[in-house]
C-alpha positions as CSV (number, residue, x, y, z in Angstrom):
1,X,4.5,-7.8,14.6
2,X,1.2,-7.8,17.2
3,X,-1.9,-6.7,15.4
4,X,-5.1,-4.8,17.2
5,X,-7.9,-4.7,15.1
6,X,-11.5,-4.9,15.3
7,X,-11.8,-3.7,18.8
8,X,-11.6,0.2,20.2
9,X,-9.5,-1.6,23.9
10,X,-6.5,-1.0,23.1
11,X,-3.8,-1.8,25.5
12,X,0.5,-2.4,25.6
13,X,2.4,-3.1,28.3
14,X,4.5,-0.2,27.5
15,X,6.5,2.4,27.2
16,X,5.4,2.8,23.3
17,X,6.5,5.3,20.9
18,X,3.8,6.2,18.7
19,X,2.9,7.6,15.2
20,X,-0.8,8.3,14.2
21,X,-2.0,8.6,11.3
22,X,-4.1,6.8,8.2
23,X,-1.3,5.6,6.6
24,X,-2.9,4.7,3.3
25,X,0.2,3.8,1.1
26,X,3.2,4.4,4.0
27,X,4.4,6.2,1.4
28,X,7.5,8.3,2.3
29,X,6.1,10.6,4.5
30,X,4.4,8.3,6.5
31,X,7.9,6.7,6.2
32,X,9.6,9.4,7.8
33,X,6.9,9.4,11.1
34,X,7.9,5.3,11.3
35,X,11.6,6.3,11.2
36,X,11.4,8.5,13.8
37,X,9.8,6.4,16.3
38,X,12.2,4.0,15.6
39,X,15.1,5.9,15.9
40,X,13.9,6.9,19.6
41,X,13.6,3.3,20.5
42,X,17.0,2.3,19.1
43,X,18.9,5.7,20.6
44,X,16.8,6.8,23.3
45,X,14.5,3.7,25.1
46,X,15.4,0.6,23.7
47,X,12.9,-1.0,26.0
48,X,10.1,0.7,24.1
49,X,8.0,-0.2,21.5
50,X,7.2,1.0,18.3
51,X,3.4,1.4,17.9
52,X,1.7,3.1,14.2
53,X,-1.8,3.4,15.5
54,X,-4.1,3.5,12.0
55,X,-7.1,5.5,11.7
56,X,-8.9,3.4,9.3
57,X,-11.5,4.8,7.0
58,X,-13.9,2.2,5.1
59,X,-12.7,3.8,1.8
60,X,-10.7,2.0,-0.8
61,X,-6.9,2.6,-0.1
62,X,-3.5,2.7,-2.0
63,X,-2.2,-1.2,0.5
64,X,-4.5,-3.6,1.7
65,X,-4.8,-4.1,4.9
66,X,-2.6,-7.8,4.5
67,X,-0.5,-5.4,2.2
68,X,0.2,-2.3,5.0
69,X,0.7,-5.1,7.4
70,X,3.3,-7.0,6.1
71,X,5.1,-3.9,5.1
72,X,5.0,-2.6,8.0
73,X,6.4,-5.9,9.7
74,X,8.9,-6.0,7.3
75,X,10.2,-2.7,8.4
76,X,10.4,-3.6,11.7
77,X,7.2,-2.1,13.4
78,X,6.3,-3.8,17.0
79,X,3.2,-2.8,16.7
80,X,-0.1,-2.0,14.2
81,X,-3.4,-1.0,15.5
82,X,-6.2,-0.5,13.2
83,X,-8.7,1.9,14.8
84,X,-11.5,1.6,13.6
85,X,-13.7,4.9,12.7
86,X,-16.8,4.3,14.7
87,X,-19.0,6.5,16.7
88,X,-17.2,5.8,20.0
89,X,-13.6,6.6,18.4
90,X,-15.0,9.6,16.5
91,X,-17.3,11.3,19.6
92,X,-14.2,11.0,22.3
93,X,-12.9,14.4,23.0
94,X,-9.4,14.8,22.2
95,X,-7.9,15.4,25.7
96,X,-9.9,12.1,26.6
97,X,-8.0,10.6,23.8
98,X,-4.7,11.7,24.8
99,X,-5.4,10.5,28.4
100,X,-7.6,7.1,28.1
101,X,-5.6,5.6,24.9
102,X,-2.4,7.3,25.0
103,X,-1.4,7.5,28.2
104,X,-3.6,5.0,30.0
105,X,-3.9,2.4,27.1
106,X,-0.5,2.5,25.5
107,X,1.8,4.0,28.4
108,X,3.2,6.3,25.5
109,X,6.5,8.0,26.1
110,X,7.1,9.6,22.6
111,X,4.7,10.4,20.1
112,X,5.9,12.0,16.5
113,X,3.2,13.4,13.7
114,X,3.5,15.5,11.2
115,X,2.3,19.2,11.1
116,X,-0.7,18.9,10.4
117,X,-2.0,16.3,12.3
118,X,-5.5,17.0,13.8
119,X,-7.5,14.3,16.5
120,X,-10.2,13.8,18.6
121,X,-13.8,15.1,18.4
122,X,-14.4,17.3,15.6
123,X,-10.9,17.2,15.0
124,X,-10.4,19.7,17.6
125,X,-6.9,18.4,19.0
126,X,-4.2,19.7,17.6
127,X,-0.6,19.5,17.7
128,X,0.0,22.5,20.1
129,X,-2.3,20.9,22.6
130,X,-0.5,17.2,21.9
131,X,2.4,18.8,23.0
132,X,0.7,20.8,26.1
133,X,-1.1,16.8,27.4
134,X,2.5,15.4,26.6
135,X,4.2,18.2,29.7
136,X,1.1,17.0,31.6
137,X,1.3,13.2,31.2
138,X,5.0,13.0,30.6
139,X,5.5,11.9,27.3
140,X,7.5,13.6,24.5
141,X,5.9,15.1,21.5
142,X,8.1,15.4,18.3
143,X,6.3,16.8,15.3
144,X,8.4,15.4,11.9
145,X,8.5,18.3,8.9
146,X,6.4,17.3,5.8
147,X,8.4,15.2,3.0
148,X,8.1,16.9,-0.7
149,X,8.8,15.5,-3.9
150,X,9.7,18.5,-6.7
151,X,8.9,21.3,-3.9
152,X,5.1,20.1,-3.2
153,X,4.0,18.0,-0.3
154,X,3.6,14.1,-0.4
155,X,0.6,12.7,0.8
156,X,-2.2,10.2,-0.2
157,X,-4.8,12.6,-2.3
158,X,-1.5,13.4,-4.6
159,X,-1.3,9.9,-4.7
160,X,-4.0,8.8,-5.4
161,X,-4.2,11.6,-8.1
162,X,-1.5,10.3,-10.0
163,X,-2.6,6.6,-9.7
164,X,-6.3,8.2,-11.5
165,X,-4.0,8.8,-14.1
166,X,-1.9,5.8,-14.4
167,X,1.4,7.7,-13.6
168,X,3.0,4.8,-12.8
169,X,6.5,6.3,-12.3
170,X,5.0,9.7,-10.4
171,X,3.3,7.3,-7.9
172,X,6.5,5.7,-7.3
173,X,8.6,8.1,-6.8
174,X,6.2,8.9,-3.9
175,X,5.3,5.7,-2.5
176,X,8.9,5.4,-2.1
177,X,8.2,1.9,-4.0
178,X,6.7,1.1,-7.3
179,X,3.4,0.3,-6.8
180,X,1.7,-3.3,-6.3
181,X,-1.1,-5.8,-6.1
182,X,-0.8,-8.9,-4.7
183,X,-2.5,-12.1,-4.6
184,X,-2.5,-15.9,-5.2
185,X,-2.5,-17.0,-8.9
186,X,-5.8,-18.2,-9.8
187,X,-7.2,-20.6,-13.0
188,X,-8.6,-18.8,-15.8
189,X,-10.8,-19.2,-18.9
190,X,-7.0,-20.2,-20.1
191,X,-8.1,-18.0,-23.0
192,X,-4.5,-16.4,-23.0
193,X,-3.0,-19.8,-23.4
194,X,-5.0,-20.5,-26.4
195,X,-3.7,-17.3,-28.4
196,X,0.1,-18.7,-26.8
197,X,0.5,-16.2,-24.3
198,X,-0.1,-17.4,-20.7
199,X,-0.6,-15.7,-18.3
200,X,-1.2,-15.9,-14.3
201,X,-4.0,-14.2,-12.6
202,X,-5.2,-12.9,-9.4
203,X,-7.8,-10.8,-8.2
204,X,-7.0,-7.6,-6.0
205,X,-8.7,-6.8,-2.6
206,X,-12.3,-4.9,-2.7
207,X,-10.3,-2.2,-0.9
208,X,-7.4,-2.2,-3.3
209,X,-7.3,0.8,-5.2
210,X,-5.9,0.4,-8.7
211,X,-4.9,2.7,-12.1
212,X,-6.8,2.9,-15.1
213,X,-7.6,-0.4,-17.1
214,X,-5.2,-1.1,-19.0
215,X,-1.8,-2.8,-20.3
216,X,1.4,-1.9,-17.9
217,X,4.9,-3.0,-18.5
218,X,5.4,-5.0,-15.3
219,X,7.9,-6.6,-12.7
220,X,6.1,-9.7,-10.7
221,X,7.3,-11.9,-7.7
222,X,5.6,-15.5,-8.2
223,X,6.9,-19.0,-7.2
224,X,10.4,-17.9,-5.7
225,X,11.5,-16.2,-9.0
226,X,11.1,-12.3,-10.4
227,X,10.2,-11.8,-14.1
228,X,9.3,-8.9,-16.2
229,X,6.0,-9.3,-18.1
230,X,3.3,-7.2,-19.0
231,X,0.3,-7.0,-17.0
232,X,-3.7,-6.2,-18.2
233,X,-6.1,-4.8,-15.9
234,X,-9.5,-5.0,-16.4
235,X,-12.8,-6.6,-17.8
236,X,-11.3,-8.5,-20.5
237,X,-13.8,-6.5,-23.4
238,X,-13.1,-8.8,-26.3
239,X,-13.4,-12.4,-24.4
240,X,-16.7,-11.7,-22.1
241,X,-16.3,-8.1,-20.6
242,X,-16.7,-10.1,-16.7
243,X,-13.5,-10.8,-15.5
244,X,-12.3,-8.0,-13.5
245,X,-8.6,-8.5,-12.1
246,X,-5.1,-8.4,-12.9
247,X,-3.3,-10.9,-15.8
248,X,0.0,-11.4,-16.1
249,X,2.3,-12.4,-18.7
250,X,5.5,-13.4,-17.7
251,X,8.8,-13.4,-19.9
252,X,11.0,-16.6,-19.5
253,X,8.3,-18.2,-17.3
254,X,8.1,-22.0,-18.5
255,X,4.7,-22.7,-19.9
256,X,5.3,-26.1,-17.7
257,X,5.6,-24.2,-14.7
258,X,2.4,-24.6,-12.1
259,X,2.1,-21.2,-10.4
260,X,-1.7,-22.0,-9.0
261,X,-1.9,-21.1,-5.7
262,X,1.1,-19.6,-5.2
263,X,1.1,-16.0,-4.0
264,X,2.3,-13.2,-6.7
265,X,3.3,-9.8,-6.3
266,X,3.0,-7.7,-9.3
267,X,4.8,-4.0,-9.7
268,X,3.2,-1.7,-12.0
269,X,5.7,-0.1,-13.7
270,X,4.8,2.2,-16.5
271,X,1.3,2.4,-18.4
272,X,1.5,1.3,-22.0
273,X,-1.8,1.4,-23.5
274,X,-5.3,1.7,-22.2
275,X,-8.0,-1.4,-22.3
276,X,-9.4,-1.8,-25.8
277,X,-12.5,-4.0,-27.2
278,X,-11.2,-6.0,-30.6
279,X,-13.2,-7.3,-33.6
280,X,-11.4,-10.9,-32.9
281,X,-9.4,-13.2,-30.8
282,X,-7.0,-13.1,-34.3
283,X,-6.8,-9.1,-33.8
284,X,-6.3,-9.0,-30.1
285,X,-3.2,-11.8,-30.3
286,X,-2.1,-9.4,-32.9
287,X,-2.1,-6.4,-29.8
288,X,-0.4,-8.5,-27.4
289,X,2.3,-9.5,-29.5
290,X,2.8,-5.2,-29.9
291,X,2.2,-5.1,-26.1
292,X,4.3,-7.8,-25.0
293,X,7.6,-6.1,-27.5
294,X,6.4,-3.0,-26.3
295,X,6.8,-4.1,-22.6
296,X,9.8,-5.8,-23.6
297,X,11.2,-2.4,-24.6
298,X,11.1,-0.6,-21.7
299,X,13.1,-2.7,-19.3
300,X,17.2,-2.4,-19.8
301,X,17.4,-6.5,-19.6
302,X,15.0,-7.0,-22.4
303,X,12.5,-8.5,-20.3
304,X,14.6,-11.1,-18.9
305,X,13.9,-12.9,-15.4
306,X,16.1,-13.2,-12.4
């Protein structure tokens, strides 16, 4: 997948078929937008390509940007820009949008967003004139019908709502995909090996957005294998209240097994218990053991790994 980033020249060789949005999450309405410009290319122009051109806030989102880009390349998108929200993007009228980046830039020849997609200088482009530049400038303009979830509209803000509140399986069913930090494993205090629980770390992205501190039952990709486990997230209150990041126990992992380095990819699957100071390493290895039978519980293979 070619990635456009840091620059407001954007340019393809064309014809592209286009979806704009902020796709914070590509959760499944995002999903749907992707699916339709793919469809066109692999029915309609199979000598286009498939562009999702990203208007990216500096906020903290629901992917990384490594994360949205690798998913998206793993669903088969040609192409990612990452717009960035500066002055120059944000002043352009929107017909000057339509014709300098659109048309001009990226030769577009179908464009799909959803209802209520708005663009260009105080959001004053709308989808009734995309559609009136598209008969101008001879591209086609499809706009895709909002995706619900129990008769209310997905999008981010709900989202993000549900992750405030560690929903785990809510934000799931929306995201289309359990929800997930990734990063390479990284040596600890090894304070969890000491009370015989260890457990592989990693520290999400400063724009990672995550649920409330905590203990989650967990599924985690790491070293070519998948395991259940439980997962903290968090300062780690009773040790020195400084470590902020995500530790993982793994069940089944051999304690022999060297997982440094190695990149991990952890699933947050349902919230157990929220992040608690205790009196003593004694009563806090008491709480794991209850949090890692606990986590145990809740998957059908009782925590085995595949």
């Amino acid at each position: 997948m070619h990635v456009i980033y840091d620059t407001i020249k954007f340019s393809r060789p064309g014809p592209c078929a286009i979806t704009l949005g902020k796709f914070d999450g590509v959760h499944r309405g995002h999903r749907a937008l992707v699916d339709s410009i793919q469809k066109y290319k692999n029915e309609e122009n199979r000598g286009a390509e498939t562009v999702v051109f990203s208007f990216d806030a500096a906020s903290a989102t629901l992917l990384t940007k490594e994360e949205r880009r690798a998913m998206l390349e793993e669903i088969g998108v040609d192409c990612l820009i990452e717009c960035p929200f500066v002055p120059e993007i944000i002043t352009t009228e929107a017909e000057d949008f339509v014709k300098d980046i659109l048309v001009q830039g990226l030769h577009a020849a179908y464009i799909a967003v959803g209802p209520d997609f708005h663009f260009g200088y105080k959001r004053m482009g709308d989808t009734e004139l995309l559609r009136k530049l598209g008969k101008q400038y001879g591209f086609r303009v499809e706009v895709i019908s909002r995706v619900t979830d129990h008769g209310r509209e997905i999008s981010s803000t709900r989202i993000r709502k549900c992750l405030e509140k560690g929903e785990m399986e809510r934000v799931g069913e929306m995201l289309g995909y359990p929800f997930f930090v990734t990063g390479p494993v990284l040596h600890g205090k090894k304070i969890g090996r000491t009370l015989g629980f260890p457990t592989a770390n990693l520290i999400p992205g400063k724009d990672k957005l995550l649920p409330p501190n905590g203990v989650y039952a967990v599924r985690s990709a790491v070293g070519g294998r998948s395991y259940c486990g439980i997962t903290d997230i968090g300062t780690k209150p009773t040790v020195d209240g400084q470590f902020v990041g995500v530790e993982t126990y793994l069940y089944g992992c051999d304690e022999s097994t060297d997982l440094y380095g190695e990149k991990q990819k952890v699933e947050l699957l349902h919230f157990l218990r929220p992040e608690k100071k205790f009196a003593s390493l004694e009563a806090l290895k008491i709480q794991i053991e209850k949090d890692r039978e606990s986590g145990k519980a809740f998957f059908p293979e009782n925590g085995q790994s595949r």
